[in-house]
C-alpha positions as CSV (number, residue, x, y, z in Angstrom):
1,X,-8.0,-24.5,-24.8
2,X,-8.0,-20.9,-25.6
3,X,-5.8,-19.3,-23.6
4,X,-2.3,-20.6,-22.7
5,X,1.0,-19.8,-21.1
6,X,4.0,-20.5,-22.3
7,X,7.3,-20.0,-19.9
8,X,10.3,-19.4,-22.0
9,X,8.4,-18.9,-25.3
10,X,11.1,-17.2,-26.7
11,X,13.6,-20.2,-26.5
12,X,14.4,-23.0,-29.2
13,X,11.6,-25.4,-28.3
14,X,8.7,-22.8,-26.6
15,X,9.0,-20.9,-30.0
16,X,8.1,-23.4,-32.1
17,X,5.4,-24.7,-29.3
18,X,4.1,-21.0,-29.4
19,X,3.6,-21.0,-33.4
20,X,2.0,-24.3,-33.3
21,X,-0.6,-23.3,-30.6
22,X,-1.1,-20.0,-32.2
23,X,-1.7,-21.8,-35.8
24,X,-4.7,-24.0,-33.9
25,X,-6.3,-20.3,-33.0
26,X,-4.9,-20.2,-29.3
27,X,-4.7,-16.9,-27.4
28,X,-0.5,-17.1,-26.2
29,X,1.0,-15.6,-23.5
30,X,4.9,-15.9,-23.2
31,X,7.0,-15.2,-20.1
32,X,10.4,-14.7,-21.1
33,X,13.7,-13.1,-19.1
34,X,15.9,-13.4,-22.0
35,X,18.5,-15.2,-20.5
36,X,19.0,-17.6,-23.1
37,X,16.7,-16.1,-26.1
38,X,15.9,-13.2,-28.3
39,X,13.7,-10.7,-27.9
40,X,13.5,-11.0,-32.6
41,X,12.7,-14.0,-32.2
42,X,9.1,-12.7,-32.1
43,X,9.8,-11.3,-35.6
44,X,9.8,-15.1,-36.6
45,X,6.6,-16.1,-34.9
46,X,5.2,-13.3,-36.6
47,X,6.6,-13.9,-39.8
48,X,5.4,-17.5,-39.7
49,X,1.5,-16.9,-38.1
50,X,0.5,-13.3,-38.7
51,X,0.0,-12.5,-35.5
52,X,2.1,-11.7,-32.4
53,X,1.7,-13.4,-29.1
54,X,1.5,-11.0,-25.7
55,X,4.9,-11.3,-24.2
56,X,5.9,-10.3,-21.2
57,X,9.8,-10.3,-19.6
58,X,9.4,-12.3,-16.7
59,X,12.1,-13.7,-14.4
60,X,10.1,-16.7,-12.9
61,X,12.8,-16.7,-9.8
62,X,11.5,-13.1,-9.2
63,X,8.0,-13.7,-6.6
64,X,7.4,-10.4,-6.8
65,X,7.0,-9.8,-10.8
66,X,5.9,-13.0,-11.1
67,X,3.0,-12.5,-8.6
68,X,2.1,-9.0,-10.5
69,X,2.3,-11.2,-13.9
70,X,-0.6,-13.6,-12.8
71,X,-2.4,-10.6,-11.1
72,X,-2.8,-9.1,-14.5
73,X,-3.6,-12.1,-16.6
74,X,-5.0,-13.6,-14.0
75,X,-5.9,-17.5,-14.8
76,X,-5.6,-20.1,-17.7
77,X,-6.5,-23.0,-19.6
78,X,-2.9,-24.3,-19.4
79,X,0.7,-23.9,-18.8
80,X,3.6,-25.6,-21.2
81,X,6.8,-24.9,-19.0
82,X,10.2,-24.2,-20.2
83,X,11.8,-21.4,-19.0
84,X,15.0,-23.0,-16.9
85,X,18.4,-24.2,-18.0
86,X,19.3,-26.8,-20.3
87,X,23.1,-27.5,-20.6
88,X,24.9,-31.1,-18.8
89,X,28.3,-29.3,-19.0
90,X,26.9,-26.0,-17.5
91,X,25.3,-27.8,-14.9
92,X,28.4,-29.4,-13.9
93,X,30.4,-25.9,-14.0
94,X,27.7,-24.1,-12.1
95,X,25.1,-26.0,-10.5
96,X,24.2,-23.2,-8.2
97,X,22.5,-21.6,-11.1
98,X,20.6,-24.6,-11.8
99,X,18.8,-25.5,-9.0
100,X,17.5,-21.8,-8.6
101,X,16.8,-21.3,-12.4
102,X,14.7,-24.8,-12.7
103,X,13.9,-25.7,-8.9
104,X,13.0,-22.6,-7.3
105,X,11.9,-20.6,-10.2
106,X,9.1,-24.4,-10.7
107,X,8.5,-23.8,-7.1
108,X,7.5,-19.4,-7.5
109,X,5.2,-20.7,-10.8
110,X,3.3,-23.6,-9.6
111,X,2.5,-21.3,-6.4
112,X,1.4,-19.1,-8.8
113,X,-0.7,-21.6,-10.9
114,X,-2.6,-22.6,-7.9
115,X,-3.6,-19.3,-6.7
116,X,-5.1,-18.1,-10.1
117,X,-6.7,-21.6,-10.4
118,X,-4.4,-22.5,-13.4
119,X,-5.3,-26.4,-13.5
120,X,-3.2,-28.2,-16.5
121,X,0.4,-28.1,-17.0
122,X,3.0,-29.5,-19.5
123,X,6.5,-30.0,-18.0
124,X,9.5,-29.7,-20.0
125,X,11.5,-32.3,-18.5
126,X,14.5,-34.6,-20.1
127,X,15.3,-38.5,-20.3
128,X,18.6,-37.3,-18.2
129,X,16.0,-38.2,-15.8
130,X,17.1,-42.1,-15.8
131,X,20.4,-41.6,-15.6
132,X,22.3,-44.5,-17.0
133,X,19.8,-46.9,-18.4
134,X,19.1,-50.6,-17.3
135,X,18.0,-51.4,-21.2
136,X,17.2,-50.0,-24.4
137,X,14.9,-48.6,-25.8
138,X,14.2,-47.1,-22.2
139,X,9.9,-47.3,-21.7
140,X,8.7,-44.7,-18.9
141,X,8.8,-47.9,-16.4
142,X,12.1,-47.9,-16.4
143,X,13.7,-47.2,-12.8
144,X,15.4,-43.6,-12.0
145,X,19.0,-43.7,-11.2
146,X,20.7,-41.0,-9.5
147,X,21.5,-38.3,-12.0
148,X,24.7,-37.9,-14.1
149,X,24.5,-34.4,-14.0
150,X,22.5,-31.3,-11.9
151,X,20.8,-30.5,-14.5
152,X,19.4,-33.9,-14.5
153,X,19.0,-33.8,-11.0
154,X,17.0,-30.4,-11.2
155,X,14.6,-32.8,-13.8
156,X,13.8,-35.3,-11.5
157,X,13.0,-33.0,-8.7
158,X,10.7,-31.4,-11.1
159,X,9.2,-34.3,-11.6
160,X,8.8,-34.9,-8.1
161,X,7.5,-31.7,-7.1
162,X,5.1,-31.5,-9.8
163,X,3.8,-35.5,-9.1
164,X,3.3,-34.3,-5.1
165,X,1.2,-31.4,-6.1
166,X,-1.0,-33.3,-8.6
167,X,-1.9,-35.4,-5.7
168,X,-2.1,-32.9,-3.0
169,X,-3.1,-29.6,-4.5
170,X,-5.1,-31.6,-7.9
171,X,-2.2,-29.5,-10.4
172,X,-3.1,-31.6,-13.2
173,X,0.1,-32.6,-14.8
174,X,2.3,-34.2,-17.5
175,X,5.9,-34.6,-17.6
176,X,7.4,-34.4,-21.2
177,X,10.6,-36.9,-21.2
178,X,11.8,-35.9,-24.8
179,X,14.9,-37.1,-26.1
180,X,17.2,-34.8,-28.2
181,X,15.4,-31.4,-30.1
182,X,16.9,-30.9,-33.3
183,X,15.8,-29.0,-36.3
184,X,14.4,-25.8,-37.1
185,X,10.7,-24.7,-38.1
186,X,10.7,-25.7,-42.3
187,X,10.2,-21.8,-43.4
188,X,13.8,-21.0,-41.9
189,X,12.4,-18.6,-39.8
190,X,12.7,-19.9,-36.3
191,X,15.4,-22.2,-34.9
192,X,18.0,-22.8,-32.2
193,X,20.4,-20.0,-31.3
194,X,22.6,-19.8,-28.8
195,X,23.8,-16.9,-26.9
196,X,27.3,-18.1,-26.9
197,X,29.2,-21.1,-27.7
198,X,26.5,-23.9,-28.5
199,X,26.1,-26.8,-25.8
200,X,24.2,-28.7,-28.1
201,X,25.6,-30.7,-31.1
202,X,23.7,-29.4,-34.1
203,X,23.7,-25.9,-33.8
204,X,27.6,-26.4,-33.4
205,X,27.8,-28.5,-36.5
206,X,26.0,-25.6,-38.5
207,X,28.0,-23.0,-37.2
208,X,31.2,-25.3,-37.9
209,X,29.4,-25.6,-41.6
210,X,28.9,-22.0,-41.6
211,X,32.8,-21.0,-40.9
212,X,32.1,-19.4,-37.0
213,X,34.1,-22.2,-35.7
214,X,37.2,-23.9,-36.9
215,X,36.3,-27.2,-36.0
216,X,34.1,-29.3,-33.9
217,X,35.2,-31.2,-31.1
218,X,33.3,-34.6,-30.5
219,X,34.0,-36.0,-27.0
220,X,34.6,-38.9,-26.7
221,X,35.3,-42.1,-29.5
222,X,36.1,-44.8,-26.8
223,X,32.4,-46.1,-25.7
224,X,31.0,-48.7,-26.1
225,X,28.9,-48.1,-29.1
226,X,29.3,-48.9,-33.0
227,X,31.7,-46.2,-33.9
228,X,32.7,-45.7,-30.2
229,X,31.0,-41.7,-29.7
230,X,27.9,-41.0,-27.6
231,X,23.9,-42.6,-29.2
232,X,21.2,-40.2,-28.6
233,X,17.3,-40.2,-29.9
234,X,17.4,-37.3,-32.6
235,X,14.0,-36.0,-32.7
236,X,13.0,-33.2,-34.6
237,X,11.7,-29.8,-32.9
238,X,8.5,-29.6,-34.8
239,X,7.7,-33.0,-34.2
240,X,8.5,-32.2,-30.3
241,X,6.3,-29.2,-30.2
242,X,3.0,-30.9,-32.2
243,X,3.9,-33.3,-29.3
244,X,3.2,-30.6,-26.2
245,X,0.1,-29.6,-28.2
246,X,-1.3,-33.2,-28.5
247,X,-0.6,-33.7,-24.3
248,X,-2.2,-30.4,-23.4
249,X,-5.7,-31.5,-25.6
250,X,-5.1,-35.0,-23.9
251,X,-4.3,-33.5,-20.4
252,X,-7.6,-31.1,-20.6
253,X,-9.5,-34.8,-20.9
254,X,-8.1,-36.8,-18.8
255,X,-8.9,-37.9,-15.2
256,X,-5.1,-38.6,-14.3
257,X,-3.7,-36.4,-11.7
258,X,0.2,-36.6,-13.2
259,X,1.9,-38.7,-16.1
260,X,4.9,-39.4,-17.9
261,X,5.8,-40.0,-21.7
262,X,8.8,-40.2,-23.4
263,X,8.9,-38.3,-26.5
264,X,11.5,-39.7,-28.8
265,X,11.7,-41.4,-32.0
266,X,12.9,-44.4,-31.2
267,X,16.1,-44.8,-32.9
268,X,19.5,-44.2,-31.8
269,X,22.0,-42.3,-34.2
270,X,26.0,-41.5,-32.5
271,X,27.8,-38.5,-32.6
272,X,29.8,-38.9,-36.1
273,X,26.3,-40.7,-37.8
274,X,24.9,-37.2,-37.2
275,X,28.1,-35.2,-38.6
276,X,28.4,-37.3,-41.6
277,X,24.5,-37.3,-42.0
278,X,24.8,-33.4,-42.0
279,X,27.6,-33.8,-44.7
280,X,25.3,-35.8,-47.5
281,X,22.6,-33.9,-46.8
282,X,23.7,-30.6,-47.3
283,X,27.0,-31.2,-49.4
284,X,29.0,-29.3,-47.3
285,X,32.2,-30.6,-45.1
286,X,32.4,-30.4,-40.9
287,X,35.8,-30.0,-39.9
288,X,36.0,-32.1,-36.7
289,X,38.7,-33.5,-34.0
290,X,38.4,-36.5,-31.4
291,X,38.5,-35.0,-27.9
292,X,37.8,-36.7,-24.5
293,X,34.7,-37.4,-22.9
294,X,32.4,-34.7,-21.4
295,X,31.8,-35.4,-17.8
296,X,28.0,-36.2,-17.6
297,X,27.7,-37.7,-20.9
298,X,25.8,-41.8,-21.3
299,X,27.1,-43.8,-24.1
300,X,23.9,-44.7,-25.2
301,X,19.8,-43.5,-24.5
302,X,17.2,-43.5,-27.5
303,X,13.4,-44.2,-26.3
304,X,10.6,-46.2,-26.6
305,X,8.1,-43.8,-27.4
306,X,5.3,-46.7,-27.4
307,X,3.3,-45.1,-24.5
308,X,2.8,-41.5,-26.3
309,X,1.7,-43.5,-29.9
310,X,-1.2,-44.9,-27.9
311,X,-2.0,-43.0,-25.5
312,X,-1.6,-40.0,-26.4
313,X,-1.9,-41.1,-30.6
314,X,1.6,-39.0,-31.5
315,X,4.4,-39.8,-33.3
316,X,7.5,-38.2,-35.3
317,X,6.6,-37.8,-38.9
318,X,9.8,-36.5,-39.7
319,X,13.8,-37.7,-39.5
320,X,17.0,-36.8,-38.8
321,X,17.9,-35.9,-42.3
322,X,15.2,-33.9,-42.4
323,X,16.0,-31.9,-39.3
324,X,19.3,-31.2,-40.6
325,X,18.1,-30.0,-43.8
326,X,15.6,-27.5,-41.7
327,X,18.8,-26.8,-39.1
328,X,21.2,-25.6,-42.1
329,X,18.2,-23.7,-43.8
330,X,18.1,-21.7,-40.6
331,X,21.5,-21.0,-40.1
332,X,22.1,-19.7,-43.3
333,X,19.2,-17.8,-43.4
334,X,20.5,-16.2,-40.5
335,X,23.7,-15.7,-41.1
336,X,22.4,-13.9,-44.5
337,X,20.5,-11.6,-42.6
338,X,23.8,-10.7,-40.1
């Protein structure tokens, strides 16, 4: 495929999706509104590949600019979607802003798609989709409950809208359930940053590490898990983006109209087995305090990513200690740079 867009290429996980695309000698285009990236992170796409991808700033809630966007560019081999919002607790606070950043701003770019004949398309969507699990690991059969959170919610309808138009308007699509991104691109160039005060675990632990925040707060050490904090499936973001490369090639074959794969390692790791991970692999303490539990949080989800090994023939090469290594050799490079 040889010429791709990427909504929200300037975020944590579309960044390192645009390197690896660009590394395989694709054309990249990136819509980005900034509302939860950097316009510098270009600097590290460029400092990593050579070469800087066309980018464009792009609200996709806007019709209008989106319209002009696809009047431009006019058609492509594929879209890899990412460009809504990503936080449980945010959700929660302001679901408003949820359902229009990842319902209606899907709804303006599929109509887009299929006016410029834009055929395959990745969805970024979440195992929040399942809401609290029958059984573990969770396989892709596993029945939907109603979602914990809007922003889980806004994932299933996704899901939904995308599976209709597969069938009705042949969008050919897959639906990316990936676990939890972690990690930073291995040349310290790239990596998650937050605007403001992280929502996600790891960037919070290296920031902690780092001495921007006292302490961390984990929420919650009364489930019902070994050390009583939260499970997740901690998979690293390179792994994750090799993973939307692989389903575009496999998409671009395939005579499915819409599929699902989980895209996880596996293996479940809690809340303080990450913290104290983070601590022998980098040497350095994480200040930390025992708070309640974050409305919208499971106890426990890690996948079976059997489907996507043979399917789709992917799997994580690399760990969790390995992702922290890469997460801490991006903060500090960053914070050297400051």
């Amino acid at each position: 495929m040889s010429k791709i867009l990427v909504t929200g290429g300037l975020g944590y996980i579309g960044s390192h999706v645009v390197v690896e695309l660009i590394e395989r000698g694709t054309e990249v285009i990136i819509i980005d509104d900034l509302s939860n990236s950097y316009e510098s992170v270009l600097g590290g796409i460029v400092g990593i590949t050579g070469k800087r991808p066309t980018w464009e700033k792009v609200d996709i809630k806007d019709k209008a600019k989106l319209a002009a966007f696809f009047d431009t560019y006019g058609s492509f081999d594929g879209v890899i979607h990412f460009a809504a919002s990503k936080s449980v607790g945010e959700s929660v606070a302001d679901p408003m802003m949820y359902y229009q950043n990842n319902v209606v701003g899907l709804l303006n770019l599929v109509e887009e798609c299929l006016k410029s004949k834009t055929n395959n398309f990745i969805f970024s969507s979440s195992c929040t989709v399942y809401g609290e699990p029958n059984s573990l690991p969770i396989c892709e059969k596993e029945p939907l409950k109603p979602a914990t959170s809007p922003y889980g919610a806004t994932k299933q309808m996704g899901e939904e809208i995308l599976k209709d138009m597969a069938k009705a308007k042949g969008l050919k699509t897959i639906s990316l359930r990936y676990f939890n991104p972690v990690g930073a691109h291995s040349s310290g160039l790239i990596g998650e940053l937050p605007l403001d005060t992280p929502q996600n675990l790891v960037p919070f632990v290296t920031q902690t590490a780092a001495g921007v925040h006292e302490k961390l707060t984990v929420f919650g050490n009364d489930y019902d898990t070994p050390d009583g904090s939260c499970i997740r499936d901690y998979i690293h973001v390179q792994d994750l983006a090799d993973a939307h490369i692989v389903a575009l090639q496999y998409l671009s074959k395939s005579d499915e109209e819409y599929e699902v794969f989980n895209i996880g390692t596996g293996q479940g790791s809690s809340v303080l087995e990450l913290i104290h991970s983070f601590e022998e692999v980098t040497g350095v303490k994480v200040p930390y305090e025992i708070g309640d539990r974050r409305e919208g949080d499971l106890p426990n989800i890690y996948a079976n990513p059997e489907k996507a090994i043979q399917k789709l023939n992917w799997k994580t090469k690399l760990d969790m200690k390995q992702a922290l290594k890469d997460a801490w050799r991006w903060e500090t490079s960053y914070r050297n740079k400051k």
